[in-house]
N, C-alpha and C positions, 0 to 999 in steps of 0.2 A: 580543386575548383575554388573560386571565390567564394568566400564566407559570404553565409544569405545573411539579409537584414540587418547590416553590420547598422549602429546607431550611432549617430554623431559621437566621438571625444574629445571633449572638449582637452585643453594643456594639461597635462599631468605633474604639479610641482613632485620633484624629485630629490631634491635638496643640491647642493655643492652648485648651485648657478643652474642646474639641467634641468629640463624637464621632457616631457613624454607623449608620445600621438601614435593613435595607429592608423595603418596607412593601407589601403585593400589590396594590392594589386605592385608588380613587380615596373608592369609601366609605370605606373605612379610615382614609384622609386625612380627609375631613372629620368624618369620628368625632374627630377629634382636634384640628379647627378647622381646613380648611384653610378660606381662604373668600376671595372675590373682592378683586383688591386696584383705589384709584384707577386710572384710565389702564392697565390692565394689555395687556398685547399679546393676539391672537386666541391666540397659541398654547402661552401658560402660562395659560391657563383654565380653569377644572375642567371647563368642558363641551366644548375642546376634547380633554382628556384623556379625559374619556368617549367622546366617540366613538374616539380612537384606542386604547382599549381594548377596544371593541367588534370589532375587526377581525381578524375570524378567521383572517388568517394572518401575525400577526406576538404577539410573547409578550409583556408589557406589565409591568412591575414598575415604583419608585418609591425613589429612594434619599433619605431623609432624615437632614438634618443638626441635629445636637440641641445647644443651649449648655449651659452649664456646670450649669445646675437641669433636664437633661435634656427642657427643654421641645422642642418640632421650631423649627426658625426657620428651614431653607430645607428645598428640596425641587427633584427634576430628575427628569423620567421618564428610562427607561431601556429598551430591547427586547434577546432572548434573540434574536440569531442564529443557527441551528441550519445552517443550510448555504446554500447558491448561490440557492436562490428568497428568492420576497420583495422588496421593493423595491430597485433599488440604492443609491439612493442614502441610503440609513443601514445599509446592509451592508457594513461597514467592509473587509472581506478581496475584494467582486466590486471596490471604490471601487479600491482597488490596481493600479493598473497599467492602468483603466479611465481614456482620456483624454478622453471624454466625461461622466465624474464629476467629474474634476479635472484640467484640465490642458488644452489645447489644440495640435492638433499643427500649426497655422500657425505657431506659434512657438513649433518645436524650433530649435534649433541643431545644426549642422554633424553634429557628437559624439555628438550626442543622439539622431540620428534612425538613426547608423551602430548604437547601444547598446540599440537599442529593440527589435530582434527577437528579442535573447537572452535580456533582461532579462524578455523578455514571456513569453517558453516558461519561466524560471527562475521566475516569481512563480505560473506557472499550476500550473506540478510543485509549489513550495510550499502555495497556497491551501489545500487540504484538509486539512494543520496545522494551521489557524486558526480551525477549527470545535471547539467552537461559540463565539461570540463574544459581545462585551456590548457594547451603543452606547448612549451617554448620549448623547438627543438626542431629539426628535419629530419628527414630522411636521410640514409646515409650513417645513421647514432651518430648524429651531431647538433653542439647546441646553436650552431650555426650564426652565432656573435660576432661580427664584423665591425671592422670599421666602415664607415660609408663611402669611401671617398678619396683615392690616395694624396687628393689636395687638400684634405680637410684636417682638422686638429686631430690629434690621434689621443684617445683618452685612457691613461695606464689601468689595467684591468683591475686593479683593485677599486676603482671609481665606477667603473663602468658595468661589472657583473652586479654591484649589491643597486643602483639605479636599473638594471633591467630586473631585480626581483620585485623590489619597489614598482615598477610598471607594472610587472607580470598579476598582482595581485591585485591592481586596483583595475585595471582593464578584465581580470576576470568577471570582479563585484558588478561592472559595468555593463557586462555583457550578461548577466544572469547567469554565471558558470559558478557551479557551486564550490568546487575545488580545480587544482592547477597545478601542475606540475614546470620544474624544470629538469632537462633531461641533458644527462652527456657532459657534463661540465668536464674539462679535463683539468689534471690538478693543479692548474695556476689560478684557474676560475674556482675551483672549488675551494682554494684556498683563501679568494677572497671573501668568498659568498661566507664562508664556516664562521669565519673571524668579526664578522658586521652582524649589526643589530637588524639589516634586514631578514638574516635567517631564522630570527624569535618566530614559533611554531609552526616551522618546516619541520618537516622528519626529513633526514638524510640517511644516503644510501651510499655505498659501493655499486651501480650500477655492472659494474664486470670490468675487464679488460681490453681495450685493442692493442690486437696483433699487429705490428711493425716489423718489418724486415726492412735492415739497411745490404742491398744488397754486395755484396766482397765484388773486385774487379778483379778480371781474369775467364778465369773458365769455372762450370760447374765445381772440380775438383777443389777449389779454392772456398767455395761456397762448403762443399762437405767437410774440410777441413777444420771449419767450425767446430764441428760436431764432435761428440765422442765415439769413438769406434764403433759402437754396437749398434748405433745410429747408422752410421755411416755402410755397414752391413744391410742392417734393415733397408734402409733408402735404395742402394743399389737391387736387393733383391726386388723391390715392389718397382724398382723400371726392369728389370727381365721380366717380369710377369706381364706388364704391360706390352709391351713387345711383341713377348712369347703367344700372346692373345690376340695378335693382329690389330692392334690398335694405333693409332697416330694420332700426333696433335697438330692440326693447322690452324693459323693465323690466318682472321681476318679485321680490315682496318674499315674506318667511314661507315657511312651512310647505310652501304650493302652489306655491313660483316651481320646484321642478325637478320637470317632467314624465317623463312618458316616451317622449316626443320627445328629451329627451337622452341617455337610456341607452346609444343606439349610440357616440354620441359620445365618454362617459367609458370605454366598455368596452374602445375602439379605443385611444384615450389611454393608458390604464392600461397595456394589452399592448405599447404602446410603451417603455416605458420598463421592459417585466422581468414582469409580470406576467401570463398567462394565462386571467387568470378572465372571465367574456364577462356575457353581459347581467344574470343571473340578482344575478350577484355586484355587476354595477353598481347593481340595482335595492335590493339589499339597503343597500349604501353609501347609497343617498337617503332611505330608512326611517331610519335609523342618524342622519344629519345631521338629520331635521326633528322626533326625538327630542331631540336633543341642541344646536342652535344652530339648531334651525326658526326662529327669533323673526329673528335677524342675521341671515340669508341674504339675500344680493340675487343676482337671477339675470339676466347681458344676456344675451340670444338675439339672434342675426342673423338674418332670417326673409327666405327668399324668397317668390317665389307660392307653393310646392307645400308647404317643408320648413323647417327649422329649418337652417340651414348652417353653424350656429358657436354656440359659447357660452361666457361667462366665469364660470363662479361667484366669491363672492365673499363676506366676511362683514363687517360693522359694527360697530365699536367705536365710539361715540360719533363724535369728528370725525375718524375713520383708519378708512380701507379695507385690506383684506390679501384679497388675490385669492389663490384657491384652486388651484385648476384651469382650465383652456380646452381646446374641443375643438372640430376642425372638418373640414366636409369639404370639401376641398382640392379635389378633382377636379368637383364641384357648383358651386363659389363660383370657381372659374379663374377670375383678371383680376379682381376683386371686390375687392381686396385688405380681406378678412370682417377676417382677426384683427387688421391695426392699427387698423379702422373701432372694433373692438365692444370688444377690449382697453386699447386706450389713449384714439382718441378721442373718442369717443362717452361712456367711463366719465367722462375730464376734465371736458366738457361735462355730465353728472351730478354731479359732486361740486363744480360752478360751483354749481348751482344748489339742492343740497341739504345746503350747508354742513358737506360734508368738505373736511378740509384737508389730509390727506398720504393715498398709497394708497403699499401694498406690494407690489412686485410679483417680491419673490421673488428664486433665484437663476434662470442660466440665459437663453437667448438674450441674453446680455450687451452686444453691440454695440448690438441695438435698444435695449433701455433707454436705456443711452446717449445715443446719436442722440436719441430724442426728450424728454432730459431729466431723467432720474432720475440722481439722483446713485449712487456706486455706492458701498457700503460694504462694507470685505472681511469676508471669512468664513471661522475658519479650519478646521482640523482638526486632532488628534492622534491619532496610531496606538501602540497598547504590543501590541508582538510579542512578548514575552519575549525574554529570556537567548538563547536561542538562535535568534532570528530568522534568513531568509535574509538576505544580503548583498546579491541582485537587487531582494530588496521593498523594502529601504532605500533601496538606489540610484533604483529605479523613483519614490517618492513623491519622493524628490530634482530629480528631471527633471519629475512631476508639478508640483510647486513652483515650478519654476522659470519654465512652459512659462502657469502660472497667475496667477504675478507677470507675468509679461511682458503680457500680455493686457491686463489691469486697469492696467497701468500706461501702457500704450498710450492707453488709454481714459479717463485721466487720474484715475485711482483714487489715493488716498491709501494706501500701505502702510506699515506701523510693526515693523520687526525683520524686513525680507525679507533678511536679511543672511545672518539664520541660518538662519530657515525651510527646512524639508524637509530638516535636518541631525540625525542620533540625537544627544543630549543624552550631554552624558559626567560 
């Protein structure tokens, strides 16, 4: 939903000719030209920003970067924190100390796991300092940094990421938000942000991974051949099992592809991960999306005899897929193995045949990714605590940091400036 009470801002100098305004509303935007760019990703879209404006429990504003004839020439959604609900993961103060946000405690070390109980009651006592907070970032784990305009000057991202930090911090102070975050940066961004003076007392992060799959042309077979044997064994048995259980995957496209045979499914999903709201709330989210990206919607259902036991949503950009959500019921589908049939394989085998060529498959369950191919690209974060931050929350996203390079580097991720990462800037 629209940000309550948003308070006049005045131009924000930025330095290099720019300067900064925030802007409530995605009309607003294209009152002013925003408009679809080539090849643009699902999640700097105007319509996927409609719908995550539509979402009654999170506040929604827009920070725009203007060149030197005050034209707009970039743009970055942004949400209004107000406290502990909400999703976690673009709530920058629950992400804290949260090692299921960031961080993985299979690899803590020694030190780390002895620091972590203190740290954890220290950052908990802290949290409620940090309300209310500001995250540049969307839905989607993206920082959602566009250009505004494919007729407009296009600003090389080393200018334009350390000028949206520089907005992001003074539109926080502006707005009463005590801290702020930036979320998702992928490494070209984070490489600018690391290297410029607007990162002085960020704490950064390795936020995790996203899974990419480019997908091989041909058939299935060509896609396994990827793989190493053992892989390639594994995978085939967990489609006879699928099979063997009576199960199938259908495609559906538009408007109609989510019924309401899924509602239980996302309502369960959703409360997984921080959110409360049940069927009623689900149903309105599918109204909401067949408004707003009805046309790109592709829906796999796993279907047994009786029920629907899983599903992938998922939306279409010309030849790339960006998978939305999956939900399933685990205790129904036992031995089935639904979500790697309908998530990965089964989608493959769809985008063999209907001339997609990469899916996105997000951050999160990292190892599978992996394992079946996607390459993993990191993602990072930054947190502005202010002047007077605790010294546990720093320390905490440090071990965060560290516990989240190790993971990804395990998994044979490329990292660039883990040296410093998860260190407050001086």
């Amino acid at each position: 939903m629209r940000a309550n009470g948003l308070p006049p801002v005045e131009r924000i100098e930025l330095g290099a000719g720019l300067t900064g305004r925030v802007v409530a509303t995605v009309d607003l935007l294209v009152q002013e030209g925003l408009a679809a760019l080539n090849g643009e990703a699902a999640w700097t879209s105007p319509e996927w920003w409609r719908f995550v404006e539509a979402d009654p429990d999170h506040e929604s504003l827009y920070l725009v970067i203007d060149g030197a004839d005050n034209r707009p020439v970039a743009v970055a959604p942004a949400l209004i924190i107000r406290d502990t609900r909400g999703l976690l993961f673009y709530n920058g103060p629950r992400i804290i100390g949260d090692l299921s946000a960031i961080g993985s405690v299979s690899h803590l070390a020694l030190d780390e796991q002895e620091a972590l109980p203190w740290l954890t009651a220290g950052v908990e006592a802290a949290r409620p300092a940090l309300y209310p907070s500001l995250t540049v970032g969307t839905f989607g784990s993206n920082l959602g940094l566009r250009p505004f305009a494919p007729d407009r000057t296009t600003l090389p991202v080393s200018t334009v990421v350390p000028a949206l930090a520089r907005l992001a911090e003074v539109v926080a102070e502006l707005l009463g938000c005590r801290s702020h975050a930036l979320l998702y940066l992928d490494p070209e961004e984070d490489a600018a942000l690391a290297s410029d003076a607007s990162a002085a007392g960020l704490c950064r992060s390795v936020f995790g991974g996203e899974g990419v799959l480019d997908v091989p042309d041909g058939h299935f077979d060509d896609y396994l051949s990827m793989l190493p044997s053992s892989r390639r064994r594994t995978i085939r048995r967990e489609i006879r099992a699928y099979a063997e259980f009576g199960a199938r995957t259908e495609v559906d496209y538009g408007s109609g592809a989510l019924t309401d045979d899924h509602v239980r499914l996302r309502s369960a999903l959703r409360e997984k991960y921080g959110h409360t709201a049940g069927r009623t709330w689900a149903r309105k989210e599918f109204d909401t999306l067949r408004d707003t990206l009805g046309e790109r919607l592709v829906v796999f259902s796993a279907r047994g005899t009786e029920q629907i036991l899983g599903y992938l949503m998922a939306f279409r950009y010309g030849d790339v897929l960006y998978t939305r959500a999956a939900g399933f019921d685990y205790e129904a589908s036992s031995g089935a193995y639904c979500y790697f049939n309908v998530v990965y394989y089964d989608v493959i085998k769809w985008a063999q045949r209907n001339g997609v060529r990469r899916i996105h498959y997000g951050l999160g369950t990292t190892a599978a990714k992996a394992w079946r191919g996607c390459t993993l690209r990191p993602r990072w974060a930054y947190f502005g605590l202010g002047p007077d931050a605790a010294p546990d929350a720093t320390e905490m996203i440090a071990i965060q940091n560290a516990t989240a390079s190790r993971l990804l580097a395990s998994l044979g991720a490329e990292l660039e400036y883990g040296s410093t990462a998860g260190v407050k800037a001086e």
